[in-house]
C-alpha positions as MATLAB code, in Angstrom:
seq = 'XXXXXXXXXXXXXXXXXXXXXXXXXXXXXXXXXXXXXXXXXXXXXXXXXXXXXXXXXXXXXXXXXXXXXXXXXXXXXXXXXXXXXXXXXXXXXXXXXXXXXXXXXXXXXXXXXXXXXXXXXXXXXXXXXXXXXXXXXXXXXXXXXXXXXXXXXXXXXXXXXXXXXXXXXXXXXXXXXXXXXXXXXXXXXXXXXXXXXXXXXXXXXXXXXXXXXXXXXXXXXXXXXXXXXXXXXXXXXXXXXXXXXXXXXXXXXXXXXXXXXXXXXXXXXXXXXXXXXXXXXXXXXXXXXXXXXXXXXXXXXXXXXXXXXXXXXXXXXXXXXXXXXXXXXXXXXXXXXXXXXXXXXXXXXXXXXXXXXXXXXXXXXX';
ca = [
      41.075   13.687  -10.387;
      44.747   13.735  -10.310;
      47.034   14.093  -13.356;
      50.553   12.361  -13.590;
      52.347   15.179  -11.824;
      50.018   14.349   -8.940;
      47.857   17.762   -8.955;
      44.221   17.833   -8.805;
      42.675   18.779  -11.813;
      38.887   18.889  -12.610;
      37.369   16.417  -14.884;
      36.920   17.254  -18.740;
      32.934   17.663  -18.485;
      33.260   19.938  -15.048;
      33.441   23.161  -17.085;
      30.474   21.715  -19.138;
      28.665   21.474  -16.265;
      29.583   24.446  -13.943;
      28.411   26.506  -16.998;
      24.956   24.538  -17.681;
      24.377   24.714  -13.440;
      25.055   28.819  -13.740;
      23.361   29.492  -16.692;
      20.748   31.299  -14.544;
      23.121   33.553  -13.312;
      23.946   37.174  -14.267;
      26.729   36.833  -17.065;
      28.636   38.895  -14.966;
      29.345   36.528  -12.428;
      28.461   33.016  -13.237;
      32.175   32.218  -13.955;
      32.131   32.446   -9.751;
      30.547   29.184   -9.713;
      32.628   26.405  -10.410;
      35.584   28.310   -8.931;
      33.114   27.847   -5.610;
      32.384   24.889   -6.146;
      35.536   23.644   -6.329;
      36.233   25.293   -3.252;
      33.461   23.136   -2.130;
      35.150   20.249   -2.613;
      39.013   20.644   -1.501;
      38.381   22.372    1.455;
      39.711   20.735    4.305;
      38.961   20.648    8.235;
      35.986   23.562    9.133;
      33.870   24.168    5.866;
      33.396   27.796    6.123;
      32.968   30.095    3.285;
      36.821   31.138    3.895;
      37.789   27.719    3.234;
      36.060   27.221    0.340;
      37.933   30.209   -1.134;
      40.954   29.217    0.567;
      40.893   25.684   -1.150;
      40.011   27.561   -4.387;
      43.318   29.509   -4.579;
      40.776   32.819   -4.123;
      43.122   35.642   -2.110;
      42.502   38.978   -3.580;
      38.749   39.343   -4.730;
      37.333   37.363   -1.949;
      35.073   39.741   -0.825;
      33.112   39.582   -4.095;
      32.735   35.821   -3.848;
      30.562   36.385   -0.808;
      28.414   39.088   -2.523;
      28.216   36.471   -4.565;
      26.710   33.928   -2.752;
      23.398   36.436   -2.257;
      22.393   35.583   -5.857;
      23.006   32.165   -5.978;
      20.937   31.639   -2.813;
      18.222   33.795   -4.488;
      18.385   31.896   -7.569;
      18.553   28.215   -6.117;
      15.336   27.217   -8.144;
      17.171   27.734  -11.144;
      20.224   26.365  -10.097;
      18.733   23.074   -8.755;
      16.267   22.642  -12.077;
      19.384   23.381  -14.512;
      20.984   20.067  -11.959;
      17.557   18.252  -12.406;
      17.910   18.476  -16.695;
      21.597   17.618  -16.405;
      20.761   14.506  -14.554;
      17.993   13.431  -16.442;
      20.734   13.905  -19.264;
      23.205   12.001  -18.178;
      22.315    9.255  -15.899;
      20.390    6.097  -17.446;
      17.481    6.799  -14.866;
      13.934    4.372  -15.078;
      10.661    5.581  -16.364;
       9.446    6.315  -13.161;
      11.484    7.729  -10.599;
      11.280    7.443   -6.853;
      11.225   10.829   -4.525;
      11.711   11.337   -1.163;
      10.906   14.334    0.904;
      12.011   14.893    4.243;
      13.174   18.054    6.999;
      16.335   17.855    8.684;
      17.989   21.316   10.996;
      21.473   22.368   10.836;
      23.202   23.953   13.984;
      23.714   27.827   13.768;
      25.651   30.038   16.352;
      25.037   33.887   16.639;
      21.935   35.891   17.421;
      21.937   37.556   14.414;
      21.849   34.883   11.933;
      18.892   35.486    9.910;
      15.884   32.955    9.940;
      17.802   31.054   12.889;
      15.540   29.859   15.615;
      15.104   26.912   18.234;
      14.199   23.850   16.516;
      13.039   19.887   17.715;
      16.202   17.519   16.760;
      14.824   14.488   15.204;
      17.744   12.575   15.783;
      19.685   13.571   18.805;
      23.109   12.194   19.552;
      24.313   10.911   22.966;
      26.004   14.561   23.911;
      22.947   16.636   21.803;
      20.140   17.894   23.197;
      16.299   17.788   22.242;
      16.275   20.694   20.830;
      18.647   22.831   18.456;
      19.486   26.363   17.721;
      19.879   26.581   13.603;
      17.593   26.302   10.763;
      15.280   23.525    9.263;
      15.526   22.479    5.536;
      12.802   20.805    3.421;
      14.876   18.459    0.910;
      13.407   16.773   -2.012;
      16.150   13.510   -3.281;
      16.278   11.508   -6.109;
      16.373    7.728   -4.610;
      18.606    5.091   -6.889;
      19.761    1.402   -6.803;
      23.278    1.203   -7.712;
      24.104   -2.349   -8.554;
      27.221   -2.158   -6.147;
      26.365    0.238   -3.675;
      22.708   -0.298   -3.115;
      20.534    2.202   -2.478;
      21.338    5.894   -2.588;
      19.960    8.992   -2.897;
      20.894   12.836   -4.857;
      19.824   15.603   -3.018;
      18.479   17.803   -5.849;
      16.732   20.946   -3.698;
      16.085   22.366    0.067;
      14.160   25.155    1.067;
      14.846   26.455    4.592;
      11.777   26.805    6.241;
      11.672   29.799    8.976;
       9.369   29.936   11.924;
       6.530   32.425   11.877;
       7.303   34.216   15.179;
      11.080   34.428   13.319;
       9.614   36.191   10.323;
       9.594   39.575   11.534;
      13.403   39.524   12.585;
      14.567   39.077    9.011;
      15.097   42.261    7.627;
      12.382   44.025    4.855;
      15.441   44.885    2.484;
      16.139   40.784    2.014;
      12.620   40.627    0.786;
      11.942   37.050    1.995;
       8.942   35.405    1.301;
       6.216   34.937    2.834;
       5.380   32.264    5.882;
       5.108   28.800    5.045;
       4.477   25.559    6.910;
       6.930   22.478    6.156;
       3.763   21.415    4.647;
       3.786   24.283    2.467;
       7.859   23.712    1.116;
       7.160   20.248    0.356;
       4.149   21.262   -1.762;
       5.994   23.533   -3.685;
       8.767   21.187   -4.061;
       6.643   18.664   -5.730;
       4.842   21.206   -7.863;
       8.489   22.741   -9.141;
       9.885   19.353   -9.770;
       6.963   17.551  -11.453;
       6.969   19.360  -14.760;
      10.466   18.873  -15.090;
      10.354   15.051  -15.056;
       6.742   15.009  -17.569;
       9.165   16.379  -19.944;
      11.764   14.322  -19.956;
       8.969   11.371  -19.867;
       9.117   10.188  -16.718;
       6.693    9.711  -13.987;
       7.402    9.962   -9.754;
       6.338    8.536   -6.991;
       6.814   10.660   -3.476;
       8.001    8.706   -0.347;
       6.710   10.435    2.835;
       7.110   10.011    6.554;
       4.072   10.276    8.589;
       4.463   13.539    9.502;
       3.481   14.639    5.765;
       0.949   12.713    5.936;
      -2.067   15.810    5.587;
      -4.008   17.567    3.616;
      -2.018   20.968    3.095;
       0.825   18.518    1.443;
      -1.943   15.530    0.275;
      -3.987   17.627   -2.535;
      -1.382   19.938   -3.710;
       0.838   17.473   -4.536;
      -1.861   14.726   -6.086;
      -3.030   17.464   -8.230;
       0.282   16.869  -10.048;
      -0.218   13.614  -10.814;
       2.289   12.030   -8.740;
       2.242    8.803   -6.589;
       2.282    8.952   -2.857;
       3.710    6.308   -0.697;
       4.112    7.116    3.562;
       2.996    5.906    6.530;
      -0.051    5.844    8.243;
      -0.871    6.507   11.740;
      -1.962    3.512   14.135;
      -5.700    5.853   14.646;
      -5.539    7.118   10.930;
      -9.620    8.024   10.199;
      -9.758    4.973    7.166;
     -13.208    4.107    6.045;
     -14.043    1.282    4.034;
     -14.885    1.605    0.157;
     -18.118    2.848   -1.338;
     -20.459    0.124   -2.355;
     -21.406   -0.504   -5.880;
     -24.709    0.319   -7.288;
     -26.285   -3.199   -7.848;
     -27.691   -4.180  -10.949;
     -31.072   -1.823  -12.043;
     -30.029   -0.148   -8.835;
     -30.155    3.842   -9.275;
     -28.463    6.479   -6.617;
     -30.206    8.816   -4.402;
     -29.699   12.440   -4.776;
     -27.590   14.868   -4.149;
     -23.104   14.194   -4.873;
     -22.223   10.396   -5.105;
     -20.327    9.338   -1.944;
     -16.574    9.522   -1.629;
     -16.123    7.426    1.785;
     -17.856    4.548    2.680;
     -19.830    4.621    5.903;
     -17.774    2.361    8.296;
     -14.785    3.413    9.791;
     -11.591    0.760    9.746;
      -9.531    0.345   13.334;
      -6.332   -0.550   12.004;
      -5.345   -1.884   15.625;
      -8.582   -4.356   14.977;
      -7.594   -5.508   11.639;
      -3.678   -6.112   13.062;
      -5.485   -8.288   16.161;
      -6.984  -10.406   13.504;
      -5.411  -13.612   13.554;
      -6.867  -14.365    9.692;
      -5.638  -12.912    6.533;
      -2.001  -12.763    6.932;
       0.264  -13.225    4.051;
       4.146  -13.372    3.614;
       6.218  -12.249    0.826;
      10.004  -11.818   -0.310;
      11.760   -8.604   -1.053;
      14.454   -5.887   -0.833;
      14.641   -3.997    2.031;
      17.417   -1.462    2.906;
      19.718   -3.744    0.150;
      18.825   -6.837    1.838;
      16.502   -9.881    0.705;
      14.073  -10.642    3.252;
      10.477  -11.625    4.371;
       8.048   -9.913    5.157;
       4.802  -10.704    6.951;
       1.515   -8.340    5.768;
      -2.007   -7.776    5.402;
      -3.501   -5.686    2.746;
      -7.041   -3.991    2.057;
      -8.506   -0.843    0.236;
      -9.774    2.007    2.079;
     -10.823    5.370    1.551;
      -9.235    8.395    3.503;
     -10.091   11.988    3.517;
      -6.728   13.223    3.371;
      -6.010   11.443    0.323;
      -9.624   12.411   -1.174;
     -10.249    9.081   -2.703;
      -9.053    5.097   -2.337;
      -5.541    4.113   -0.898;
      -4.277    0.883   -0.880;
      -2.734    0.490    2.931;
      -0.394   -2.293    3.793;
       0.146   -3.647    7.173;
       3.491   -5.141    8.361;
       3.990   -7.074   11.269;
       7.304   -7.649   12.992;
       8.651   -8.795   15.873;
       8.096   -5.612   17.565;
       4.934   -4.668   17.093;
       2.953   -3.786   13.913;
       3.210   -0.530   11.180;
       0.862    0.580    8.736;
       1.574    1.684    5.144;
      -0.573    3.639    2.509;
      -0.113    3.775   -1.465;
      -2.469    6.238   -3.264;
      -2.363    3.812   -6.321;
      -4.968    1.074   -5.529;
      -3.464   -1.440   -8.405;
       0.475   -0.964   -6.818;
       1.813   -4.379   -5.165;
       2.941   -4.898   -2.031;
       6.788   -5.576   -2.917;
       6.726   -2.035   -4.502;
       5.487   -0.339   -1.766;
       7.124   -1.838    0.885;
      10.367   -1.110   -0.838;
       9.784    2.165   -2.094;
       9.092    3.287    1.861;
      12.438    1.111    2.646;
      14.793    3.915    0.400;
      13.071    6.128    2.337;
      16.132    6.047    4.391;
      18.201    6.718    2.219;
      17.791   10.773    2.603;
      18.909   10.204    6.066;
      22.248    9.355    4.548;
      22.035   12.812    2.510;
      21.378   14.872    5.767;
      24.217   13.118    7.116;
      26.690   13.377    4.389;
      25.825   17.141    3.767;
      26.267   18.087    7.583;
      28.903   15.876    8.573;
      31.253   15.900    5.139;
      30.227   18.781    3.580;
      29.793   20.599    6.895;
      26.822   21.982    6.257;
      25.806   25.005    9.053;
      29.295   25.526    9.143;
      29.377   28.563    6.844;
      29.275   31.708    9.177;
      27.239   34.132    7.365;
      24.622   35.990    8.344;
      22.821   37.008    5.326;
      19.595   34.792    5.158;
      20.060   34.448    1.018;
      23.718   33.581    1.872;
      22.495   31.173    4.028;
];
């Protein structure tokens, strides 16, 4: 904010909160923080580390500030739950929050960036190419409904993931971690962020896309507790629900049954003409209507009953899964809806903050 001589000053609570966000960090060199941070956010043009220090009035101990960027990349847990608290402090957030968890790459140039490999581009633009030289972050946001703005989201954590054939180029002395899928990262995401929010009272549900949609992510992250809402593939394996024991009725041997016997064609139950229903509600920060057809199902994945949604538009037809039986329609279909909103996060961190633009090597730095 600017004072009256026209300078940029930071706000009263910045200090307060550069000092809660480092209070992980070594007491030697936590005051490095919000001096970075600042950095962070005068920098103008290329956002390179020189920039930031540039920005920051930094000139004669520079070279320490990027030594110190190797602990603050190795403690980035602790950095991201100290933001977690401080939000669950200060913003007037619901009882139950909604997540979203998504991968997006970052161009990288150089051979000899660490944990750098070809990656698929999701969303290529009219010059880019299929494919991408960089690296790949899992991100976990906090999606919100401002009353002017509309929906948002707060990135709170990434975690880069690294291709296995890329492991053994990073060298032993970094002492990376071990392989893990994208399947993996979002896992442990859910599983680091979880307790946080019990304590503070709250509950989650997880918006997915259909590519997390499986069982490495599925039963990890249900065996928190949370709620999962993503979309289903068009030949998802659905069966229908376990009948009930009638009346004097006793079961067989052996475990009770977990999946009914007949499967469900999703494409079958679209084709039905019967059953449709409409119903009104916000979608990407606009009223609207929506056309559907809902059922129960059981799914293997899931390891018990979903509650799957179909939508039909003009287009063509998209399924929709909730692993809470009893949640409506309106609240899934919107919760999926601020799904996109972490799209506007990966854009805002790559094209304002210039994420990727950094130019350092070291994998932690990274």
């Amino acid at each position: 904010m600017a004072n009256s001589k026209g300078r940029w000053e930071c706000p009263e609570q910045w200090s307060e909160w550069s000092e809660w966000l480092g209070a992980g960090l070594h007491a030697r060199n936590r005051w490095r923080l919000p001096v970075l941070m600042m950095g962070m956010l005068l920098a103008n043009g290329r956002r390179t580390v020189t920039t930031w220090l540039r920005a920051a009035g930094v000139s004669d101990d520079y070279q320490d500030y990027y030594y110190f960027l190797v602990p603050v990349g190795r403690k980035s847990e602790s950095i991201a739950t100290q933001l977690v608290v401080l939000l669950l402090r200060v913003l007037p957030l619901p009882e139950r929050l909604l997540l979203v968890i998504d991968d997006s790459p970052t161009k990288r140039y150089g051979p000899k960036v660490e944990g750098a490999d070809i990656h698929h581009n999701p969303t290529p633009g009219p010059a880019d190419q299929p494919y991408l030289y960089g690296h790949v972050w899992v991100t976990i946001s906090l999606a919100l409904r401002h009353p002017q703005w509309g929906p948002l989201a707060l990135p709170l954590r990434a975690m880069l993931y690294v291709r296995q054939q890329t492991m053994a180029s990073i060298p032993r002395c970094r002492r990376w971690q071990r392989f893990a899928t994208k399947l993996q990262l979002a896992a442990r995401l859910v599983e680091w962020i979880v307790p946080l929010l019990k304590q503070a009272g709250k509950t989650a549900w997880i918006v997915i896309d259909g590519g997390y949609t499986k069982c490495p992510f599925l039963k990890r992250a249900l065996k928190t507790g949370v709620t999962i809402v993503g979309r289903l593939r068009k030949d998802a394996a659905l069966r229908d629900l376990v009948p009930e024991l009638k009346k004097g009725q006793r079961r067989g041997r052996g475990r009770p049954r977990k999946y009914g016997k007949n499967r469900i064609s999703l494409a079958r139950r679209a084709g039905q003409k019967r059953g449709w229903q409409t119903i009104d509600c916000t979608v990407y920060g606009e009223a609207t209507t929506k056309t559907y057809k809902t059922f129960l199902a059981t799914y293997a994945p899931v390891g018990g009953i979903i509650r799957v949604v179909l939508v039909k538009e003009d287009h063509g037809w998209y399924a929709f899964f909730c692993t809470d039986a009893n949640a409506s329609v309106q609240e899934i279909l919107e919760a999926f809806a601020d799904r996109a909103t972490i799209e506007q996060d990966f854009h805002d961190v790559k094209e304002v903050w210039g994420s990727g633009q950094q130019q350092v090597r070291n994998i932690w730095t990274n």
